[in-house]
C-alpha positions as CSV (number, residue, x, y, z in Angstrom):
1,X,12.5,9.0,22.2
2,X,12.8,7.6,25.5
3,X,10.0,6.9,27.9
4,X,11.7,8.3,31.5
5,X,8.4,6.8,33.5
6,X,6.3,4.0,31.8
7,X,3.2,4.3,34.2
8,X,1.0,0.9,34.6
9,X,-2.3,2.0,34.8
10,X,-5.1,0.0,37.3
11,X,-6.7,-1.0,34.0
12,X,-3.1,-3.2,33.0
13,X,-3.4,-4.2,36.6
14,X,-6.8,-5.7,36.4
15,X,-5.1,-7.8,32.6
16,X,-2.7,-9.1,35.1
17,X,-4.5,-10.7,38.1
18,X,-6.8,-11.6,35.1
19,X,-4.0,-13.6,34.0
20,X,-2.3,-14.9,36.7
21,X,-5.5,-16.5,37.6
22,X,-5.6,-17.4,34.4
23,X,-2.0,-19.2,34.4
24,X,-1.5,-17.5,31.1
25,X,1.5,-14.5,30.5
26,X,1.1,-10.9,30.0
27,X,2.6,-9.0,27.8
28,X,4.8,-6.3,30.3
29,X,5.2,-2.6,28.5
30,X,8.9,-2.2,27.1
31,X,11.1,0.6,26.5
32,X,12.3,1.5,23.0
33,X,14.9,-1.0,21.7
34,X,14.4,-3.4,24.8
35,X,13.7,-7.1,24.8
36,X,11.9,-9.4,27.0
37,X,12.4,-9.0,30.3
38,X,11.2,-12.8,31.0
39,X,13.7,-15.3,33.5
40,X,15.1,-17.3,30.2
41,X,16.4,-13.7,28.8
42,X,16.5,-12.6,24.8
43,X,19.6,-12.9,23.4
44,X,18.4,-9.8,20.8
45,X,22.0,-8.1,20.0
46,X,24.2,-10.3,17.7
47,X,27.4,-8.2,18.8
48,X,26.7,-9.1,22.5
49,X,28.7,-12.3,23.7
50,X,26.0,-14.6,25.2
51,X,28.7,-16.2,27.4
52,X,27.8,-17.2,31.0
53,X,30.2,-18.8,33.8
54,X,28.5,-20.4,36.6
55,X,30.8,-19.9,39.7
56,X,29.8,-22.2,42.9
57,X,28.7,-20.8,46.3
58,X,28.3,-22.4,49.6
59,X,25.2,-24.2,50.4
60,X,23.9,-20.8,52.3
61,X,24.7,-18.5,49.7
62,X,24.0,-18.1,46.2
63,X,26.2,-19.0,43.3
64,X,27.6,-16.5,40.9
65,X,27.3,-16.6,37.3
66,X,29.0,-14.2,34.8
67,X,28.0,-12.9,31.3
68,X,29.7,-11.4,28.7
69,X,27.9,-8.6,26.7
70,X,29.3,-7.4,23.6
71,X,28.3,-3.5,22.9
72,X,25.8,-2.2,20.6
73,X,26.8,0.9,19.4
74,X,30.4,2.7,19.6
75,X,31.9,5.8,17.5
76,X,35.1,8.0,18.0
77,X,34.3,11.8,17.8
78,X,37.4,14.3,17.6
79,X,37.8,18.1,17.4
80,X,40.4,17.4,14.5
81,X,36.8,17.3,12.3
82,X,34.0,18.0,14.3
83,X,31.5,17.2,11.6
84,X,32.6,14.0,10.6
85,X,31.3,10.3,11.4
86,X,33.1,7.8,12.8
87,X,31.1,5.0,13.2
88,X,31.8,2.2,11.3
89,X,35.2,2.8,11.9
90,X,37.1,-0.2,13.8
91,X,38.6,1.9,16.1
92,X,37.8,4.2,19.7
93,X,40.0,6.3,21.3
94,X,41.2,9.4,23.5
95,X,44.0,11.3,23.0
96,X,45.2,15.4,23.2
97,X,47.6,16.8,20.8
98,X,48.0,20.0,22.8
99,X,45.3,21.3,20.1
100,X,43.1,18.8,19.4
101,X,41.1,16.3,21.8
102,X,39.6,12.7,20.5
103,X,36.8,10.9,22.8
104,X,34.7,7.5,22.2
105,X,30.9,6.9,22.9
106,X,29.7,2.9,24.1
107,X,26.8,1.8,24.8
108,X,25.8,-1.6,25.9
109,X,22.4,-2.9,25.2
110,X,21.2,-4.6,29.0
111,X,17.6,-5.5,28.3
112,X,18.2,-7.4,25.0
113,X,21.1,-9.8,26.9
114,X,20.3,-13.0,28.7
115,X,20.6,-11.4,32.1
116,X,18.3,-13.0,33.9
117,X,14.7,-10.5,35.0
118,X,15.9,-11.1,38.6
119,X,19.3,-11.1,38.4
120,X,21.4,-9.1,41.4
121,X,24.3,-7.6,39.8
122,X,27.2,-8.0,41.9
123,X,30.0,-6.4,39.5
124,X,30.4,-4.8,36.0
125,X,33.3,-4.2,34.2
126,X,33.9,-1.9,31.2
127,X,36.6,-3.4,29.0
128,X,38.5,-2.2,26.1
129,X,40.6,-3.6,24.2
130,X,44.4,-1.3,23.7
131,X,45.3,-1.7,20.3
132,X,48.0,1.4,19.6
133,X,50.2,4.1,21.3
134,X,51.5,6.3,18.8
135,X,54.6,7.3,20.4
136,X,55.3,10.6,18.4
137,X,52.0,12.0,19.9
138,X,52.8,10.6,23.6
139,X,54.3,11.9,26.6
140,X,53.0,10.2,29.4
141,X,53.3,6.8,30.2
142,X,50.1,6.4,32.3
143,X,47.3,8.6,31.5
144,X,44.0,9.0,33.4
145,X,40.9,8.1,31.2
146,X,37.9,8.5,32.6
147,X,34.1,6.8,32.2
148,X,31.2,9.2,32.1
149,X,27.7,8.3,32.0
150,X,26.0,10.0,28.6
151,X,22.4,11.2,29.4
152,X,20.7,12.0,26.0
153,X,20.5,10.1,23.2
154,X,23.2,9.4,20.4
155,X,23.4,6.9,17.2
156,X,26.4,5.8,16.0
157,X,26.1,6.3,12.2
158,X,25.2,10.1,13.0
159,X,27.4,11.2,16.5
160,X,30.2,13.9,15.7
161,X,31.8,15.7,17.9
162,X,29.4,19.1,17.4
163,X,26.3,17.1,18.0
164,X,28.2,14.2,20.5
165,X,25.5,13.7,23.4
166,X,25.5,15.0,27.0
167,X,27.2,13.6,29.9
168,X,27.6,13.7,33.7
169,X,30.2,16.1,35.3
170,X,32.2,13.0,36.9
171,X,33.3,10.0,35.6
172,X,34.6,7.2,37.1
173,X,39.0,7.1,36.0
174,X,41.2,4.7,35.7
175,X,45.3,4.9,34.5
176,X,46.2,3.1,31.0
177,X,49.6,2.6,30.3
178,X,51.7,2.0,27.1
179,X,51.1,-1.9,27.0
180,X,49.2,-2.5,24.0
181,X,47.2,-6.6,23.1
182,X,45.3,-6.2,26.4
183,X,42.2,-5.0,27.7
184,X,42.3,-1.9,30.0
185,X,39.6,-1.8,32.6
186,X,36.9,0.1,34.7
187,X,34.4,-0.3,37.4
188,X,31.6,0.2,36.0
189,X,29.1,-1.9,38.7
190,X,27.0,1.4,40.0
191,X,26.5,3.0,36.4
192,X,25.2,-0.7,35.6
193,X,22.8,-1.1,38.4
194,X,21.7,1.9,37.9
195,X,20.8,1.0,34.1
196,X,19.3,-1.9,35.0
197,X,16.6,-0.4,37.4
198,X,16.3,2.4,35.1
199,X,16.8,1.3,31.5
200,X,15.8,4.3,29.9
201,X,18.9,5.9,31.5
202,X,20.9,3.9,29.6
203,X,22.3,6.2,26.9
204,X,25.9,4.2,27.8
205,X,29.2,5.6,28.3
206,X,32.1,8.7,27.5
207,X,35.3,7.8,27.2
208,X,37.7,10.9,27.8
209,X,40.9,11.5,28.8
210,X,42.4,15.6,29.8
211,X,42.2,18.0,27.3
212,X,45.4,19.5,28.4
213,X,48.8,18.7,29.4
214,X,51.0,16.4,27.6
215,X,49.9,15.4,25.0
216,X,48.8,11.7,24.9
217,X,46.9,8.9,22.9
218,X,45.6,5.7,23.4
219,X,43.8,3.6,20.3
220,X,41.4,0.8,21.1
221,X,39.5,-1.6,19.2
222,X,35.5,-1.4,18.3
223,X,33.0,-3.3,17.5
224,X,33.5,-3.4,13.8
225,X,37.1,-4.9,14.5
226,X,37.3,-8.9,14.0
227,X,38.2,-9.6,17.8
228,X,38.7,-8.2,20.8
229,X,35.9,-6.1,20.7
230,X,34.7,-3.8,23.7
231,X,33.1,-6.0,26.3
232,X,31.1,-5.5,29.3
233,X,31.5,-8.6,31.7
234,X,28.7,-8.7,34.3
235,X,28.8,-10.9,37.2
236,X,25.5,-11.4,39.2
237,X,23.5,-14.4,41.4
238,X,20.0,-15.1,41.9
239,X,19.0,-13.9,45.0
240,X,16.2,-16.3,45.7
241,X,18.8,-19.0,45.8
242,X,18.7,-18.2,49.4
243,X,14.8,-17.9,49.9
244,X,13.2,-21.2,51.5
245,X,9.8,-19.9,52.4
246,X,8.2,-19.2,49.2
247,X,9.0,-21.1,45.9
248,X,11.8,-19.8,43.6
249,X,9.4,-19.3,40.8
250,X,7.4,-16.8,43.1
251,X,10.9,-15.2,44.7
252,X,12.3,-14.2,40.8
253,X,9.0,-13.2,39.9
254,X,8.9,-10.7,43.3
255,X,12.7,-9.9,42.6
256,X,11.9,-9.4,38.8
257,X,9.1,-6.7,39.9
258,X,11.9,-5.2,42.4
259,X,14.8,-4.8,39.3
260,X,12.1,-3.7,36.7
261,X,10.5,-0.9,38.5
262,X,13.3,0.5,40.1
263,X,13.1,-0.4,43.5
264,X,15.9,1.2,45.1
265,X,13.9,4.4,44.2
266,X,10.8,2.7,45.6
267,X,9.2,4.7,49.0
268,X,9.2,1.8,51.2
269,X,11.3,-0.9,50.4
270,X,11.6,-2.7,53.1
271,X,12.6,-6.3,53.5
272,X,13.1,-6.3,49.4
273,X,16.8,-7.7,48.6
274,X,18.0,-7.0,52.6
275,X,16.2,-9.9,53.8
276,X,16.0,-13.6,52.5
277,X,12.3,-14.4,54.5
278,X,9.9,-12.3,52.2
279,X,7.2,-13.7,54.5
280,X,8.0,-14.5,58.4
281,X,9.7,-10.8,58.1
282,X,7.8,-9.6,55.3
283,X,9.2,-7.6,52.4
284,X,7.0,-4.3,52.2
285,X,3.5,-5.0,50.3
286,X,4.1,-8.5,50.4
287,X,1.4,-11.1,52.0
288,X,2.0,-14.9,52.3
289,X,0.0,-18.0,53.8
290,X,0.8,-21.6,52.9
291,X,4.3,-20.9,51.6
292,X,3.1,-19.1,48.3
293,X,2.8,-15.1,47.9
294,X,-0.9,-14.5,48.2
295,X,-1.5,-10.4,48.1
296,X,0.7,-8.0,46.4
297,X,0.2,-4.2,47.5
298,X,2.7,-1.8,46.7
299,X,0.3,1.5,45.8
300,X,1.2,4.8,45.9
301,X,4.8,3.6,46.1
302,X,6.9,5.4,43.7
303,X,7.2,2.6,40.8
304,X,8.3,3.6,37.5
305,X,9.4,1.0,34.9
306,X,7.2,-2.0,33.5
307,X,5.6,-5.1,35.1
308,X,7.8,-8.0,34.2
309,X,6.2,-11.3,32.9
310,X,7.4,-13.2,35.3
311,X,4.7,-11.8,37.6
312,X,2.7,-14.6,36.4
313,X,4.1,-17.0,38.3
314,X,2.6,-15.9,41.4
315,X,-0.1,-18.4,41.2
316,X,-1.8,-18.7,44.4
317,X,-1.9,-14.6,44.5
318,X,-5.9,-13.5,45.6
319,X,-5.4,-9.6,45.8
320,X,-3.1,-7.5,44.0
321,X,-3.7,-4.0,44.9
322,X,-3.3,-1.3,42.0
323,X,-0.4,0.4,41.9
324,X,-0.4,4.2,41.7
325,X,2.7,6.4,40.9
């Protein structure tokens, strides 16, 4: 089951200043199925696509870089029979006969990809992959197929259609035509963020088109196909690329703590990500002297998540005050 809240306690607290004055790492608490959350990344799915793109920047702005993750779960679930299990089938789908309505389930696996701990995610597309139109079942030449975010759990060699997972009440749409050997697209980037500052939200993704009107039908490829698999391509920069008054080390280890605990849900947030001078106009909680972060005190401020590794590299840090959710 997933953990919604991991809460540090002051006693985790006290093994980390331990440690950082220690120069040594600690071990950060991690949600079921994650992997480490360290700088260098885990590649721990052997269906994602470790493939990064660096993409230059000016000097006062921060490169880009883009990954490619490949998904680690997928199934098709249909009405036709409800009961049955799909997958390790090598296709996904959506389609509506007039009687019966087919939907896919992806999920992409975020913590155990080489996205860097303090990473900035700029974009996120969902793509898949149109392998078939059957045109006997088709009478529309664009159809709207949405995106919805799934928010309970779901494995792929037990999802059917009478157990399939919840989801939201929106999704995000876009129109696929007829033209087959491409990938069809949606943006995905808010859903993503949101996964990554929350990871035990991440239950992935509904595909659906309407289940009425013409009938329609649109077959794409999964995971268990030999190529063109569903993909999600991420593009992000470092952030700290643009901080000069502290060293990068200290910035991703300070960005890390922002991305892991789910900082846009912090209390007070100020300064973190809007500002590139974490000390001269400090970033909430944040103390510096000498160019190095020296006291950390974010209590009381609404954290949930896990302390990142990286936190270690705040070596000339004196005080870190325990954090209370």
């Amino acid at each position: 089951m997933k953990t919604p809240r991991i809460v540090t306690t002051i006693a985790l607290l006290c093994v980390v200043l331990a440690s950082l004055a220690a120069g040594s790492t600690v071990a950060s608490p991690r949600a079921r199925g994650s992997g480490d959350l360290g700088d260098a990344g885990v590649a721990g799915n052997a269906s994602s696509a470790m493939t990064h793109q660096n993409l230059p920047g000016s000097a006062n702005e921060a490169s880009s870089s883009v990954i490619t993750l490949g998904a680690e779960a997928d199934a098709l679930i249909t009405t036709t029979l409800p009961n049955a299990k799909y997958g390790t089938d090598t296709s996904l789908g959506t389609s509506w006969t007039g009687t019966y309505a087919t939907r896919s389930l992806v999920r992409f696996n975020l913590l155990g990809s080489a996205l860097p701990s303090s990473a900035i995610i700029d974009s996120a597309v969902l793509g898949l992959y149109l392998q078939s139109v059957d045109a006997a079942k088709n009478d529309l030449a664009n159809v709207s197929i949405g995106i919805w975010s799934v928010t309970s759990e779901w494995s792929e060699s037990t999802v059917t259609w009478n157990n399939q997972p919840s989801a939201t009440s929106t999704g995000i749409s876009t129109s696929v035509n007829t033209t087959t050997g491409e990938y069809k697209s949606w943006n995905i980037t808010s859903l993503v963020q949101s996964w990554r500052s929350n990871p035990a939200g991440n239950y992935g993704v509904l595909l659906r088109g309407p289940a009425s009107g013409p009938k329609y039908n649109r077959v794409f490829r999964s995971k268990e196909y030999g190529s063109n698999k569903p993909r999600l391509v991420i593009t992000y920069h470092n952030f700290c690329d643009s901080v000069t008054e502290i060293p990068k080390t200290e910035c991703n280890a300070l960005v890390a703590l922002y991305n892991n605990t789910y900082g846009p849900g912090w209390t007070n947030k100020t300064g973190w990500l809007s500002t590139t001078t974490p000390c001269s106009t400090p970033w909430y909680g944040v103390t510096c002297s000498g160019g190095h972060v020296t006291e950390l005190n974010l209590s009381s401020n609404n954290l949930a998540g896990s302390i990142p590794t990286t936190l270690s590299s705040l070596g000339s840090l004196r005080q870190l005050i325990p954090i209370a959710y």
